[in-house]
MDAnalysis code that builds the backbone (N, CA, C; Angstrom):
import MDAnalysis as mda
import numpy as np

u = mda.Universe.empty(183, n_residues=61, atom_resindex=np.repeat(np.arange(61), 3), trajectory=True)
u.add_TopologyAttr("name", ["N", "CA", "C"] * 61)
u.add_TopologyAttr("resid", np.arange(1, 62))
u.add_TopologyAttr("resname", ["UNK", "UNK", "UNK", "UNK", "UNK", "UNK", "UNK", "UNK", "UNK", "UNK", "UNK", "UNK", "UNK", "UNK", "UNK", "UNK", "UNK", "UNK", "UNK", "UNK", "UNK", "UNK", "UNK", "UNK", "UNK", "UNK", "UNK", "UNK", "UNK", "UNK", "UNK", "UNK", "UNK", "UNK", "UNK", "UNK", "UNK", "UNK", "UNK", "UNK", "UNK", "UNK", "UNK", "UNK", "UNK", "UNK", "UNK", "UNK", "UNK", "UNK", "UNK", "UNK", "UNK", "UNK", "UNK", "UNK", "UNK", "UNK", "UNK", "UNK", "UNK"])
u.atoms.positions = np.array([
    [26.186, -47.528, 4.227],
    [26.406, -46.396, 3.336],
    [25.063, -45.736, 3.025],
    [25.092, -44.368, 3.084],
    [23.463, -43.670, 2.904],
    [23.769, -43.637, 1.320],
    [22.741, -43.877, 0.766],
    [22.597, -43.780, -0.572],
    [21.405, -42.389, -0.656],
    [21.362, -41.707, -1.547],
    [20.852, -40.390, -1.833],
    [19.876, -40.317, -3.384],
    [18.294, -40.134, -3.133],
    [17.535, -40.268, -4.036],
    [17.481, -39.312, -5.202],
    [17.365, -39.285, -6.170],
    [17.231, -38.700, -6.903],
    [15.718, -37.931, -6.716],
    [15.900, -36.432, -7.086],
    [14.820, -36.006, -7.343],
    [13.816, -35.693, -8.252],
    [12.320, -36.323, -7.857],
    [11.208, -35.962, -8.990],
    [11.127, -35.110, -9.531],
    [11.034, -33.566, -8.706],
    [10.743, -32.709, -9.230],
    [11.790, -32.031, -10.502],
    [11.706, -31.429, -11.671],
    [11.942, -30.792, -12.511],
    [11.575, -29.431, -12.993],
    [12.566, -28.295, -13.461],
    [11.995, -27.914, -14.006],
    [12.055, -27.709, -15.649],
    [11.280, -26.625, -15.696],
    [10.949, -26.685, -17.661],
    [10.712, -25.825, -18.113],
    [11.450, -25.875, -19.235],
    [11.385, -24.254, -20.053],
    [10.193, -24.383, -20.876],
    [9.529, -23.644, -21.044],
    [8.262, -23.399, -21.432],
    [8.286, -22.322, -22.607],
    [7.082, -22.179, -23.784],
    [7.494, -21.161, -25.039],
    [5.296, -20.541, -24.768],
    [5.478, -19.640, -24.207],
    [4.136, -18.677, -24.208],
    [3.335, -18.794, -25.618],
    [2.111, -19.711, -25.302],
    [1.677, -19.600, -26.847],
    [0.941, -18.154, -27.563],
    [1.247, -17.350, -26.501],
    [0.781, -16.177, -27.315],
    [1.986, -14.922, -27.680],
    [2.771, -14.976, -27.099],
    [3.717, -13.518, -26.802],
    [4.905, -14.522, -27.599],
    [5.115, -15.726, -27.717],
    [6.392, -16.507, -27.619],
    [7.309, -16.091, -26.492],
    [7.470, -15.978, -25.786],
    [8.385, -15.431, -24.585],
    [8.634, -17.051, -23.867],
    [10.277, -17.017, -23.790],
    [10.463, -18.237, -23.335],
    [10.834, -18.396, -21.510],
    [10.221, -19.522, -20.778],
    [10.532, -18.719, -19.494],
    [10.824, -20.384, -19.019],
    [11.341, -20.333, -17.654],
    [11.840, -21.138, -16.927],
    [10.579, -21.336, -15.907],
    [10.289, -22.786, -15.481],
    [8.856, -23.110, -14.580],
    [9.062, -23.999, -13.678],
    [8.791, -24.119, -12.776],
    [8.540, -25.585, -11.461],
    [7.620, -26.007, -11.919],
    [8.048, -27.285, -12.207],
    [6.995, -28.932, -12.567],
    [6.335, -28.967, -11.687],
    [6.292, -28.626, -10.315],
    [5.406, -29.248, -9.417],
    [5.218, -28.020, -8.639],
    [4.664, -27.087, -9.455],
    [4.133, -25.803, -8.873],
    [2.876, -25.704, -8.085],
    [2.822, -25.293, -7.023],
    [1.842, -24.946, -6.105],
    [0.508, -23.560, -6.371],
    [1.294, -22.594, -7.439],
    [0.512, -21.584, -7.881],
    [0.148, -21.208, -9.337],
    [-0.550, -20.509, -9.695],
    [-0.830, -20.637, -10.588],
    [0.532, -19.552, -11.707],
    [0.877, -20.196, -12.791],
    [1.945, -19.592, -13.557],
    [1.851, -18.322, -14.200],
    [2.108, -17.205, -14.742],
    [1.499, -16.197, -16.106],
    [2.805, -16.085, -16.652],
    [2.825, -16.133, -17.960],
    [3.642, -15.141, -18.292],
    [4.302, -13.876, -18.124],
    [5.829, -13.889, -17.749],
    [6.461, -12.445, -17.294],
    [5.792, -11.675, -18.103],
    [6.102, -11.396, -19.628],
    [5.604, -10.649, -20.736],
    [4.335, -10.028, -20.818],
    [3.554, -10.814, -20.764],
    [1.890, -10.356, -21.164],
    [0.500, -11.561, -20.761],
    [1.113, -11.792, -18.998],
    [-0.010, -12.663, -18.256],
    [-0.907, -13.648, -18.738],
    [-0.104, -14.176, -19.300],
    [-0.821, -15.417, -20.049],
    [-0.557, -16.765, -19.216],
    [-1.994, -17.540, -18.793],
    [-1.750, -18.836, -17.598],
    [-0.754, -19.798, -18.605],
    [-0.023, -20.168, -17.981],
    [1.152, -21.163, -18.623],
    [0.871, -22.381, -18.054],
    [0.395, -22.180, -16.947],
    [0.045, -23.587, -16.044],
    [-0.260, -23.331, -14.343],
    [-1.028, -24.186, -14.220],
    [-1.781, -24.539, -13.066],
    [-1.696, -25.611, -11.992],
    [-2.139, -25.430, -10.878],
    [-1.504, -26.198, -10.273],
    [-2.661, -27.377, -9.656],
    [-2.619, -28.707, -10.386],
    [-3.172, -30.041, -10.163],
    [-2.656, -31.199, -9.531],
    [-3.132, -31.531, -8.250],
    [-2.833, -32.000, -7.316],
    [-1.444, -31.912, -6.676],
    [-0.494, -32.954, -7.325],
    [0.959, -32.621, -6.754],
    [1.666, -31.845, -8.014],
    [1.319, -32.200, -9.622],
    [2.445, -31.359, -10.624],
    [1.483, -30.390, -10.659],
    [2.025, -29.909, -11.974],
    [1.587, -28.431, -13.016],
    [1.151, -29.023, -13.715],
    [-0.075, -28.242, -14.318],
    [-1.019, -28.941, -15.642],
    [-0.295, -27.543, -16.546],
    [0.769, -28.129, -17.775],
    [1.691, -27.064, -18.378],
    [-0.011, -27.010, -19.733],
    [0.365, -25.653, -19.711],
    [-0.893, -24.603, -20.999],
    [-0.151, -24.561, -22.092],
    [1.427, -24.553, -22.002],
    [2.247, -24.267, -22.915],
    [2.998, -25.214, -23.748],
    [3.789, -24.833, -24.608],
    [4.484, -25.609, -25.318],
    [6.140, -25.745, -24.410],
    [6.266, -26.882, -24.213],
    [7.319, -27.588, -23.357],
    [8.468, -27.547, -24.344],
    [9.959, -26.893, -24.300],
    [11.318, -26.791, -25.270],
    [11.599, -27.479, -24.476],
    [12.042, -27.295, -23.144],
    [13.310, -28.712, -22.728],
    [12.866, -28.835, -20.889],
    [13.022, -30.245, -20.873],
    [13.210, -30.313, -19.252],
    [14.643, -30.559, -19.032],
    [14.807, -29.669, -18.158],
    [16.003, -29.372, -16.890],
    [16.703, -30.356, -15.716],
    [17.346, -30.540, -15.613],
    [17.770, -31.180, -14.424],
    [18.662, -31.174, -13.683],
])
């Protein structure tokens, strides 16, 4: 029987610490994030995850 892994990656709603604008993000983002609203870095991308800038409301799954 193939059994089927669960996946690491997540994503996460995030709250812009400057604009408050709430946005949806890949945990294991490859580029760098801004805010839709008013280009603010939300997070960056360190080694395999996101280094999150922001304040984290909920992870997703």
């Amino acid at each position: 029987m193939l059994e089927l892994k669960e996946p690491k990656s997540k994503f996460i709603k995030v709250r812009c610490p400057k604009c408050k604008n709430e946005q949806i993000i890949f945990g294991k983002s490859s580029s760098t994030i801004k805010c839709l609203v008013c280009g603010k870095v939300l997070a960056e991308p360190v080694g395999g995850k996101a280094k999150i800038k922001s304040r984290i409301l909920e992870v997703l799954e």
